[in-house]
LUMDRENDO-218370 format. One line per 4 residues: number of its first residue (from 1); their letters; for each residue z, y negated, x of N, C-alpha, C, O. Coordinates in Angstrom, 2 decimals, always signed. Layout:
REM residues N
NUM> a> Z,Y,X,Z,Y,X,Z,Y,X,Z,Y,X ~ ...
//
This chain:
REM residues 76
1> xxxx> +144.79,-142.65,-27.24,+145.77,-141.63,-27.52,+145.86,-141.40,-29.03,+145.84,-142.36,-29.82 ~ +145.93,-140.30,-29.38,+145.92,-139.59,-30.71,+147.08,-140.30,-31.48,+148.11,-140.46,-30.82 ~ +147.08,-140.67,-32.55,+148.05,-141.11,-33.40,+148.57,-140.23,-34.87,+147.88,-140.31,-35.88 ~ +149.62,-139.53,-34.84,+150.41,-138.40,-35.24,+150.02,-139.17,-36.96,+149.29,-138.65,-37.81
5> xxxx> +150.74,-140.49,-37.07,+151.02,-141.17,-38.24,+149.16,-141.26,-39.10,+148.95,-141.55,-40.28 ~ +147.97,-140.84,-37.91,+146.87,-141.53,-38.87,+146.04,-139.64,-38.38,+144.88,-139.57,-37.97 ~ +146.68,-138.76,-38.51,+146.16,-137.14,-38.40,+145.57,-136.91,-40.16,+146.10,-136.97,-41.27 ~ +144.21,-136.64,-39.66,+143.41,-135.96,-40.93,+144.58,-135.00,-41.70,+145.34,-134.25,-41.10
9> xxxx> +144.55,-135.21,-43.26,+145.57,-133.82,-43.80,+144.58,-132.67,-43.73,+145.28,-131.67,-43.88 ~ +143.42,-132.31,-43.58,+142.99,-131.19,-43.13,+143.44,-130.34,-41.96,+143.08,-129.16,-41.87 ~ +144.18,-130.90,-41.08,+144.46,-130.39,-40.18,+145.80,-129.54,-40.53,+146.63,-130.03,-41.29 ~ +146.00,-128.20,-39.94,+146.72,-127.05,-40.23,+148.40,-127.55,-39.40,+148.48,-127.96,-38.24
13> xxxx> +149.43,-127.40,-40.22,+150.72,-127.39,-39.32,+151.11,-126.95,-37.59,+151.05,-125.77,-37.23 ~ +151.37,-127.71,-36.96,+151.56,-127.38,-36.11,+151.19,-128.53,-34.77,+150.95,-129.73,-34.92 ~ +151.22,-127.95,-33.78,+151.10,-128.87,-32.56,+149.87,-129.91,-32.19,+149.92,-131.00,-31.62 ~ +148.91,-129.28,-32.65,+147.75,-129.87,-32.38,+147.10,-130.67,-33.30,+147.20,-130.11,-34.39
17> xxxx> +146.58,-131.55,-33.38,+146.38,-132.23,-34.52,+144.73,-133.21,-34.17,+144.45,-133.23,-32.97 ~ +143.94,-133.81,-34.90,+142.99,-134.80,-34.63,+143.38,-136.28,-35.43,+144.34,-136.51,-36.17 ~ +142.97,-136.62,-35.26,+143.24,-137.97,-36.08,+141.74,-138.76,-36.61,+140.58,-138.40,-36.41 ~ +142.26,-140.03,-37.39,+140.80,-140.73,-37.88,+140.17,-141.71,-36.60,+139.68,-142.84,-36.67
21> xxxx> +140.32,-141.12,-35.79,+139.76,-141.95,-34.52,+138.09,-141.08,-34.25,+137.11,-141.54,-33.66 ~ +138.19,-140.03,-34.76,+137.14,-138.95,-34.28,+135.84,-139.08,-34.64,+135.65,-139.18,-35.85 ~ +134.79,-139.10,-33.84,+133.67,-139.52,-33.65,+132.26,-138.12,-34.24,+131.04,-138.14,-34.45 ~ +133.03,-137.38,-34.29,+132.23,-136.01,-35.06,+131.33,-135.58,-33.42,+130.18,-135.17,-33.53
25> xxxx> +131.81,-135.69,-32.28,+131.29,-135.30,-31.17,+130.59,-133.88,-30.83,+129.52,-133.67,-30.25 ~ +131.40,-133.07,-31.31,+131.33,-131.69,-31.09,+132.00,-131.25,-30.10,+131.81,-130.03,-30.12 ~ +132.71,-131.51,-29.21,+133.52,-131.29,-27.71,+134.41,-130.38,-28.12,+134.48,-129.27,-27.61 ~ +135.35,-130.91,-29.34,+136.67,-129.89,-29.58,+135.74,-128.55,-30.00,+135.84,-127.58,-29.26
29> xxxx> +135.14,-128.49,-30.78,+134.26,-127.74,-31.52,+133.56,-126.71,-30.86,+133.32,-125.60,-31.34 ~ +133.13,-127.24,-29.35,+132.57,-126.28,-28.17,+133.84,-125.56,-27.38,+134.00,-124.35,-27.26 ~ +134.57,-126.42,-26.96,+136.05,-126.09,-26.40,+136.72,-124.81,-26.85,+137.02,-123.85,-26.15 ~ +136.94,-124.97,-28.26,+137.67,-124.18,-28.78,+136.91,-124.08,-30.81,+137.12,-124.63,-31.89
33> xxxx> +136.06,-123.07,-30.26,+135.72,-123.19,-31.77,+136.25,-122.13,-33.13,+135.77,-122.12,-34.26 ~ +137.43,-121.24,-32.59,+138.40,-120.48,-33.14,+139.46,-121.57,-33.75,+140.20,-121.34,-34.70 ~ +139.39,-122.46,-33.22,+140.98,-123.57,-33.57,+139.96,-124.97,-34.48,+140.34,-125.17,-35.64 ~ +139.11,-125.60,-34.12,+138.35,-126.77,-34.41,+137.74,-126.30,-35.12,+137.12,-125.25,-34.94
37> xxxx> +137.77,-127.02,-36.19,+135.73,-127.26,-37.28,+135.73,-128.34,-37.80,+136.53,-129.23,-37.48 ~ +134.77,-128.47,-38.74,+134.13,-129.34,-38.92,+134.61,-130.00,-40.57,+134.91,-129.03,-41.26 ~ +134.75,-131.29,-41.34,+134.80,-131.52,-42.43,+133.17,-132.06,-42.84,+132.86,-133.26,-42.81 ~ +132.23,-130.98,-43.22,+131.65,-131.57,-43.42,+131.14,-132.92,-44.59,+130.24,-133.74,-44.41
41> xxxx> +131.79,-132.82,-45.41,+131.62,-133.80,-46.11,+131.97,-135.23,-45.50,+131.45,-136.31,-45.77 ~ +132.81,-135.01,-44.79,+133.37,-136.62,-44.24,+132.75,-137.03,-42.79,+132.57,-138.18,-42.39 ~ +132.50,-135.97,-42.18,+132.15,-135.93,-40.63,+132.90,-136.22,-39.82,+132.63,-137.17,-39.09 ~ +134.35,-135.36,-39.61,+134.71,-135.51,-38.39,+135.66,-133.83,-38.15,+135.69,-133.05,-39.10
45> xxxx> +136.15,-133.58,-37.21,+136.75,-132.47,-36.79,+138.56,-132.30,-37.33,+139.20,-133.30,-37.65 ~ +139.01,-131.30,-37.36,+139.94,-131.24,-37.77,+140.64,-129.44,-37.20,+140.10,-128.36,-37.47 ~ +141.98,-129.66,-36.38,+142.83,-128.00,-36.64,+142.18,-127.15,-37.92,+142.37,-127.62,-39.04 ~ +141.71,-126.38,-37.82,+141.76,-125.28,-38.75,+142.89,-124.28,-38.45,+143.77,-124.12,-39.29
49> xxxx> +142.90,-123.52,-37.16,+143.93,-122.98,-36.89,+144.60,-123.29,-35.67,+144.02,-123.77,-34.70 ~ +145.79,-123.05,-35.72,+146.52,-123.82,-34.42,+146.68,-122.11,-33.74,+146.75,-120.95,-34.17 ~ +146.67,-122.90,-32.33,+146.63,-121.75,-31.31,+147.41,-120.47,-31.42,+148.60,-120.79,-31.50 ~ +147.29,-119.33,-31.46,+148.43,-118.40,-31.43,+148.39,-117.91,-29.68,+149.38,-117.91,-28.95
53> xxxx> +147.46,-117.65,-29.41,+147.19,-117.21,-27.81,+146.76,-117.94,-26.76,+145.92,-118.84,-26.78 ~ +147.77,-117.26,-25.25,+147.22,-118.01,-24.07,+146.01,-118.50,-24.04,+145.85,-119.59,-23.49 ~ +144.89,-117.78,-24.62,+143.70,-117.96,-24.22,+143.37,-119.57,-25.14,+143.08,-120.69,-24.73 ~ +143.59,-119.04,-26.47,+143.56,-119.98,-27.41,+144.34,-121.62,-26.87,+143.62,-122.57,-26.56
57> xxxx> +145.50,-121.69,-26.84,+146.05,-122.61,-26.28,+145.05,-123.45,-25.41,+144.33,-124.40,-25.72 ~ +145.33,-122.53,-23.73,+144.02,-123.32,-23.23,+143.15,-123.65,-23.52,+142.84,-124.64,-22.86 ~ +142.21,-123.31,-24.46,+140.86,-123.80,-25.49,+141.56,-125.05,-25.71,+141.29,-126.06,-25.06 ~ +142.35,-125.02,-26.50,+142.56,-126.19,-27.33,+142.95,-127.37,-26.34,+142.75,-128.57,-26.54
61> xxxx> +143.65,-126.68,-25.07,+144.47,-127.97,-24.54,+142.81,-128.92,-23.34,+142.75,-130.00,-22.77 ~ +141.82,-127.77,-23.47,+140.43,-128.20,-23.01,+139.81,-128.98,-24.11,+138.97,-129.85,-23.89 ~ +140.06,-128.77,-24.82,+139.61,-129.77,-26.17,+140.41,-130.89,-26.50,+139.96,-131.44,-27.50 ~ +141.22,-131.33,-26.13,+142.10,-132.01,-26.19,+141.48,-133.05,-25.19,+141.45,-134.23,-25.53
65> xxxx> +140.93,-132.62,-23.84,+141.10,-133.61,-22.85,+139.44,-133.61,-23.20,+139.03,-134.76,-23.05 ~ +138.74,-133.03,-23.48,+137.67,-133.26,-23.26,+136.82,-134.21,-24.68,+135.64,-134.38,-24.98 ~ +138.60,-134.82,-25.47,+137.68,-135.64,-26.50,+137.32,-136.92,-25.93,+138.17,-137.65,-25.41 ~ +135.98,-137.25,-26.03,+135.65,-138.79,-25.43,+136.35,-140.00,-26.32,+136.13,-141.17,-25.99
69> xxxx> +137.00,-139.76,-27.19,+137.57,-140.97,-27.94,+139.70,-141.07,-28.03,+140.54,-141.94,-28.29 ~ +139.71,-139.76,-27.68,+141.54,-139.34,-27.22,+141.85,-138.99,-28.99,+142.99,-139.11,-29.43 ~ +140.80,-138.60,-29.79,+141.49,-138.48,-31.42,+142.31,-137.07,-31.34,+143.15,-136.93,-32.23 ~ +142.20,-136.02,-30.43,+143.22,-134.90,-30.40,+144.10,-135.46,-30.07,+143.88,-136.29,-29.18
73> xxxx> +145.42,-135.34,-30.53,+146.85,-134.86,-30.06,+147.64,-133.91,-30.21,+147.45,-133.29,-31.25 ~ +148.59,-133.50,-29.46,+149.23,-132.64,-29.46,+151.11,-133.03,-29.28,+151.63,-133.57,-28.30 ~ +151.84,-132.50,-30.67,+153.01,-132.75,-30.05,+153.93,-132.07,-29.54,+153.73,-130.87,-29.75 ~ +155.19,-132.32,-28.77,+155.82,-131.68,-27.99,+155.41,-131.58,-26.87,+156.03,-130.92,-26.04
//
């Protein structure tokens, strides 16, 4: 499970978040690649933008489940 207290500061305000658990998989990245990218210098994923739309949302909340290591979270 994603841990709020250890979330990359790359990641954009808001609900969704990754943390330093992340394995540089590509899953969030396929899921939802409007919301996810990449740091490349460090190698791992991070919110760029947090969802504004139904469609978006679901992306993300598919990216969420589909990380093999649980580094997405989401709060609320």
């Amino acid at each position: 499970m994603a841990d709020i207290s250890k979330k990359w500061p790359d990641n954009q305000p808001g609900r969704y978040f990754v943390d330093d658990q992340c394995i540089d998989c590509d899953a969030c990245r396929t899921e939802a690649p409007d919301n996810f990218t990449r740091n490349d210098d460090h190698g791992y994923s991070y919110v760029y933008k947090q969802p504004t739309t139904p469609d978006e949302e679901a992306k993300s909340q598919a990216a969420l489940e589909a990380c093999p290591v649980e580094a997405i979270g989401k709060e609320g």
